[in-house]
VEXDREN-2710 file (C-alpha; in Angstrom, 1 decimal):
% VEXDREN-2710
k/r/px/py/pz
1/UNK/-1.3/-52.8/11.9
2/UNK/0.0/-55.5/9.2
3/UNK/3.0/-56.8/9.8
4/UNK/5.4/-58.5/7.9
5/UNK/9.4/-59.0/7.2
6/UNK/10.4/-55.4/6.5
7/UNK/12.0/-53.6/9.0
8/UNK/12.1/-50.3/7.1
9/UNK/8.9/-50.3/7.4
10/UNK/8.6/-51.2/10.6
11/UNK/11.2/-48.5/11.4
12/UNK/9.0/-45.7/9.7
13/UNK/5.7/-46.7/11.9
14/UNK/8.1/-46.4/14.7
15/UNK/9.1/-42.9/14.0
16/UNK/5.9/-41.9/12.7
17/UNK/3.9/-43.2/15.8
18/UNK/6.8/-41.4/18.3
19/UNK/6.1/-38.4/16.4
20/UNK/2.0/-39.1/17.3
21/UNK/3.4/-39.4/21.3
22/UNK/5.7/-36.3/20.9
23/UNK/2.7/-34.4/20.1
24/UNK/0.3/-35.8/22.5
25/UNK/2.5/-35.0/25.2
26/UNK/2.5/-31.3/23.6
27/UNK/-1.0/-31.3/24.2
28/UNK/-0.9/-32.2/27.6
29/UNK/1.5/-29.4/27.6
30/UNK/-0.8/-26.7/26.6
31/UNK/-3.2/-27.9/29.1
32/UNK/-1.4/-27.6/31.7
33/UNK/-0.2/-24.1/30.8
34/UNK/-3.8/-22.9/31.9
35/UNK/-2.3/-23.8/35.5
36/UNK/2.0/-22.5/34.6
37/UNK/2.4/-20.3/32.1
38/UNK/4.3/-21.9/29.1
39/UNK/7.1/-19.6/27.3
40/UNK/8.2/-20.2/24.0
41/UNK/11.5/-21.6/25.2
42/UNK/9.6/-24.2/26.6
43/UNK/7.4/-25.3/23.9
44/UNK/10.9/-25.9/22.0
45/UNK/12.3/-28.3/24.4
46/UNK/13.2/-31.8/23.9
47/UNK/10.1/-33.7/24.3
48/UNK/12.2/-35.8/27.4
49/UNK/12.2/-31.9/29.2
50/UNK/8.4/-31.7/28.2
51/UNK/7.5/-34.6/30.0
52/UNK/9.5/-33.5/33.1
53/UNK/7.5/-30.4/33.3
54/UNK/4.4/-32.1/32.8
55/UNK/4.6/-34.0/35.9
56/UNK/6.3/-31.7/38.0
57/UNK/3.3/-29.5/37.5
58/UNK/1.2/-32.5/37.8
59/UNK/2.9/-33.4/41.5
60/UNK/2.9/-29.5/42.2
61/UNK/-1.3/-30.4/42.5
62/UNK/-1.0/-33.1/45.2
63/UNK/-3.8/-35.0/44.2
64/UNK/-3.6/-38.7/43.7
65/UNK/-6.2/-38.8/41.0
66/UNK/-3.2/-37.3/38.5
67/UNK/-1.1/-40.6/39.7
68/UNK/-2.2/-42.7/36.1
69/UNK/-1.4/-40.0/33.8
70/UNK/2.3/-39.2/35.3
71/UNK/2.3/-42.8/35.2
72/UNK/1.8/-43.0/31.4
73/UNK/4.2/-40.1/31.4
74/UNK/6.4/-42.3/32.5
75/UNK/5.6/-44.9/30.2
76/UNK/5.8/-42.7/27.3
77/UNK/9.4/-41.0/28.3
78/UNK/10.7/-45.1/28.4
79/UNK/8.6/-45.5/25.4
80/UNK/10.6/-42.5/23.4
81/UNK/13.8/-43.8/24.9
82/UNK/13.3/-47.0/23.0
83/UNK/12.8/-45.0/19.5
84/UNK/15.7/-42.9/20.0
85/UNK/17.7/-46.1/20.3
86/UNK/16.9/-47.1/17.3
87/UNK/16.7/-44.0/15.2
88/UNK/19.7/-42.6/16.1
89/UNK/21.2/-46.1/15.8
90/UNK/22.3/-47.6/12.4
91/UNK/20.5/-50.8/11.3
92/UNK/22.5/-53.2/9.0
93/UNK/20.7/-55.5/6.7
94/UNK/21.5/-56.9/3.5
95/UNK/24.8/-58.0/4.1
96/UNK/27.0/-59.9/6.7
97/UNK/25.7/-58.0/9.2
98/UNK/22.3/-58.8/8.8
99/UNK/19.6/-57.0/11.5
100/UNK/22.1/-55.7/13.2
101/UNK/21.5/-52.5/15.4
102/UNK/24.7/-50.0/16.2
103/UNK/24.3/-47.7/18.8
104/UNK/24.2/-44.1/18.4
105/UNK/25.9/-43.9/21.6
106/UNK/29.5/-45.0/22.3
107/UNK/30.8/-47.9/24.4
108/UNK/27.2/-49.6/23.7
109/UNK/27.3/-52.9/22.0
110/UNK/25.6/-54.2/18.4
111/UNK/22.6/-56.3/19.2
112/UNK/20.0/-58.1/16.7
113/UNK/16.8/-56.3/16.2
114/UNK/13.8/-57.9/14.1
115/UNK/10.8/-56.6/12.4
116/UNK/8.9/-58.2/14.7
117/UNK/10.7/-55.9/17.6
118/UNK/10.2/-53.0/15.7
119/UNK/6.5/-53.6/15.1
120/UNK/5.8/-54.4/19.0
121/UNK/7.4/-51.0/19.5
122/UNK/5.1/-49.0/17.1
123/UNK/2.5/-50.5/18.3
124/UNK/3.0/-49.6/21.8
125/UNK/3.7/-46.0/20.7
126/UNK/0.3/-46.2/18.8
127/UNK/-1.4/-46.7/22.3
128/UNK/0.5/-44.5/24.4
129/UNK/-0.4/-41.7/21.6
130/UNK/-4.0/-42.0/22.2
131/UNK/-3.5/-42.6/25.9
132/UNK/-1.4/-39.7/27.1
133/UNK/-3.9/-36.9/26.1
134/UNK/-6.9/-39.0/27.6
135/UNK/-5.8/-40.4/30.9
136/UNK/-7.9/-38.6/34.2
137/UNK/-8.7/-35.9/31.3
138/UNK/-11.4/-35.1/33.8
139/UNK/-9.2/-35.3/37.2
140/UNK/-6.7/-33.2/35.3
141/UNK/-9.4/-30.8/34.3
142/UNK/-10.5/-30.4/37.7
143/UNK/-7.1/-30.0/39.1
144/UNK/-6.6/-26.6/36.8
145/UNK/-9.6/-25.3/38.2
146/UNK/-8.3/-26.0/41.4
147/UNK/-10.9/-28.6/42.6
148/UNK/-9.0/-32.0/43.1
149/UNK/-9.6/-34.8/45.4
150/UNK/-6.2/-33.9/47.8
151/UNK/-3.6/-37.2/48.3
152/UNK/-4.4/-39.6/50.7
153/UNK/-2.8/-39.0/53.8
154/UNK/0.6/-41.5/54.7
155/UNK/0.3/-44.1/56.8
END
Protein backbone atom coordinates (compact mmCIF):
# COMPACT_ATOMS: atom_id res chain seq x y z
CA UNK A 1 0.00 0.00 0.00
CA UNK A 2 1.77 3.45 -0.74
CA UNK A 3 1.52 5.74 1.70
CA UNK A 4 1.81 9.27 1.87
CA UNK A 5 0.35 12.66 3.55
CA UNK A 6 -3.31 12.42 2.43
CA UNK A 7 -5.65 11.44 4.73
CA UNK A 8 -8.53 11.36 2.28
CA UNK A 9 -6.98 8.91 0.90
CA UNK A 10 -6.10 7.10 3.62
CA UNK A 11 -9.72 7.48 4.80
CA UNK A 12 -11.19 5.87 1.43
CA UNK A 13 -8.68 2.59 1.76
CA UNK A 14 -10.16 2.55 5.27
CA UNK A 15 -13.66 2.29 4.18
CA UNK A 16 -13.00 0.48 1.14
CA UNK A 17 -11.00 -2.35 2.99
CA UNK A 18 -13.92 -2.45 5.98
CA UNK A 19 -16.25 -3.01 3.21
CA UNK A 20 -13.68 -6.13 2.04
CA UNK A 21 -14.13 -7.42 6.05
CA UNK A 22 -17.97 -6.69 5.99
CA UNK A 23 -18.22 -9.04 3.29
CA UNK A 24 -15.85 -11.69 4.34
CA UNK A 25 -17.66 -11.98 7.45
CA UNK A 26 -20.87 -12.46 5.04
CA UNK A 27 -19.22 -15.33 3.79
CA UNK A 28 -18.43 -16.93 6.81
CA UNK A 29 -22.04 -16.29 7.24
CA UNK A 30 -23.31 -18.26 4.44
CA UNK A 31 -21.17 -21.06 5.58
CA UNK A 32 -22.30 -21.43 8.54
CA UNK A 33 -25.96 -21.39 7.32
CA UNK A 34 -25.25 -25.05 6.08
CA UNK A 35 -25.26 -25.83 10.00
CA UNK A 36 -28.47 -22.68 11.15
CA UNK A 37 -30.53 -21.72 8.71
CA UNK A 38 -30.00 -17.96 7.72
CA UNK A 39 -33.35 -15.82 7.00
CA UNK A 40 -33.29 -12.89 5.13
CA UNK A 41 -33.72 -10.74 8.20
CA UNK A 42 -30.48 -11.87 9.12
CA UNK A 43 -28.46 -11.44 6.14
CA UNK A 44 -29.57 -7.57 6.63
CA UNK A 45 -28.20 -7.08 9.92
CA UNK A 46 -25.48 -4.81 10.98
CA UNK A 47 -22.38 -6.60 10.29
CA UNK A 48 -21.56 -6.14 14.49
CA UNK A 49 -25.01 -8.68 14.78
CA UNK A 50 -23.33 -10.83 11.95
CA UNK A 51 -20.41 -11.42 13.77
CA UNK A 52 -22.39 -12.27 17.00
CA UNK A 53 -24.11 -15.04 15.23
CA UNK A 54 -21.21 -16.27 13.73
CA UNK A 55 -19.66 -17.25 16.89
CA UNK A 56 -22.48 -18.14 18.79
CA UNK A 57 -22.99 -20.83 16.15
CA UNK A 58 -19.36 -21.36 16.19
CA UNK A 59 -19.42 -21.99 20.29
CA UNK A 60 -22.87 -23.92 19.74
CA UNK A 61 -20.04 -26.72 18.00
CA UNK A 62 -17.89 -27.07 21.21
CA UNK A 63 -14.86 -27.78 19.51
CA UNK A 64 -11.65 -25.97 20.29
CA UNK A 65 -10.26 -26.10 16.81
CA UNK A 66 -13.01 -23.10 15.92
CA UNK A 67 -11.20 -21.05 18.92
CA UNK A 68 -8.75 -18.90 16.05
CA UNK A 69 -11.47 -17.98 13.81
CA UNK A 70 -13.94 -16.54 16.69
CA UNK A 71 -10.82 -15.11 17.67
CA UNK A 72 -10.30 -13.18 14.43
CA UNK A 73 -14.03 -12.56 14.75
CA UNK A 74 -13.19 -10.83 17.47
CA UNK A 75 -10.42 -9.00 15.99
CA UNK A 76 -12.43 -7.97 13.16
CA UNK A 77 -15.67 -6.62 15.29
CA UNK A 78 -12.69 -4.28 17.17
CA UNK A 79 -11.29 -3.83 13.86
CA UNK A 80 -14.92 -2.33 12.33
CA UNK A 81 -15.25 -0.49 15.65
CA UNK A 82 -12.25 1.53 14.73
CA UNK A 83 -13.67 2.43 11.10
CA UNK A 84 -16.94 3.49 12.40
CA UNK A 85 -15.11 5.95 14.59
CA UNK A 86 -13.84 7.51 12.06
CA UNK A 87 -16.41 7.42 9.37
CA UNK A 88 -19.01 8.49 11.20
CA UNK A 89 -16.72 11.00 12.76
CA UNK A 90 -15.84 14.38 11.06
CA UNK A 91 -12.20 15.04 10.20
CA UNK A 92 -10.98 18.71 10.09
CA UNK A 93 -8.07 19.67 7.94
CA UNK A 94 -7.20 22.69 6.25
CA UNK A 95 -7.82 25.06 8.64
CA UNK A 96 -7.26 25.78 12.50
CA UNK A 97 -8.34 22.68 13.31
CA UNK A 98 -6.04 20.79 11.47
CA UNK A 99 -6.28 16.60 11.70
CA UNK A 100 -8.70 16.88 14.00
CA UNK A 101 -11.27 13.91 14.49
CA UNK A 102 -14.94 14.81 16.01
CA UNK A 103 -16.80 12.13 17.27
CA UNK A 104 -19.97 10.89 15.83
CA UNK A 105 -20.99 10.13 19.21
CA UNK A 106 -21.73 12.69 22.02
CA UNK A 107 -19.76 13.46 25.15
CA UNK A 108 -16.58 11.99 23.25
CA UNK A 109 -13.70 14.36 22.90
CA UNK A 110 -11.72 15.67 19.53
CA UNK A 111 -8.50 13.87 19.24
CA UNK A 112 -5.62 14.16 16.41
CA UNK A 113 -5.64 11.53 13.85
CA UNK A 114 -2.74 11.31 11.01
CA UNK A 115 -2.47 9.61 7.73
CA UNK A 116 -0.20 7.53 9.09
CA UNK A 117 -3.12 6.19 11.69
CA UNK A 118 -5.38 5.92 9.03
CA UNK A 119 -3.11 3.90 6.79
CA UNK A 120 -2.12 1.31 9.85
CA UNK A 121 -5.89 0.95 10.07
CA UNK A 122 -6.45 -0.02 6.41
CA UNK A 123 -3.91 -2.03 6.40
CA UNK A 124 -4.94 -4.09 9.22
CA UNK A 125 -8.50 -4.30 7.69
CA UNK A 126 -6.70 -5.54 4.43
CA UNK A 127 -5.41 -8.60 6.55
CA UNK A 128 -8.26 -9.32 8.53
CA UNK A 129 -10.28 -9.37 5.08
CA UNK A 130 -8.30 -12.20 3.75
CA UNK A 131 -8.06 -13.82 7.11
CA UNK A 132 -11.68 -14.10 8.31
CA UNK A 133 -12.90 -16.36 5.48
CA UNK A 134 -9.59 -18.59 5.71
CA UNK A 135 -8.98 -19.18 9.31
CA UNK A 136 -9.55 -23.33 10.39
CA UNK A 137 -11.53 -23.17 6.84
CA UNK A 138 -11.01 -26.96 7.19
CA UNK A 139 -11.89 -27.31 11.11
CA UNK A 140 -14.95 -25.21 10.27
CA UNK A 141 -15.77 -27.44 7.43
CA UNK A 142 -15.61 -30.39 9.40
CA UNK A 143 -17.55 -28.96 12.24
CA UNK A 144 -20.80 -28.58 9.65
CA UNK A 145 -20.50 -32.04 8.81
CA UNK A 146 -20.57 -32.73 12.31
CA UNK A 147 -17.03 -34.33 12.68
CA UNK A 148 -14.94 -31.91 15.01
CA UNK A 149 -12.23 -32.68 17.43
CA UNK A 150 -14.71 -32.04 20.84
CA UNK A 151 -13.09 -29.22 23.57
CA UNK A 152 -10.56 -30.26 25.76
CA UNK A 153 -11.86 -31.26 28.90
CA UNK A 154 -11.36 -28.34 32.11
CA UNK A 155 -8.96 -28.84 34.46
Amino acid sequence: MQRDADIIRALGLVALYAAYVEESIDVVMERLSAKKEVTDRERKWPTSQKIAWCKSVLKSFESNELDDLIAVLDDAANLLERRNEVIHGRIYGNNDRSDTLKSGRKGLPDKQVTAGELYDLAQELLESQAAVPNVDYDATLRAIAGNTMPSKPSP
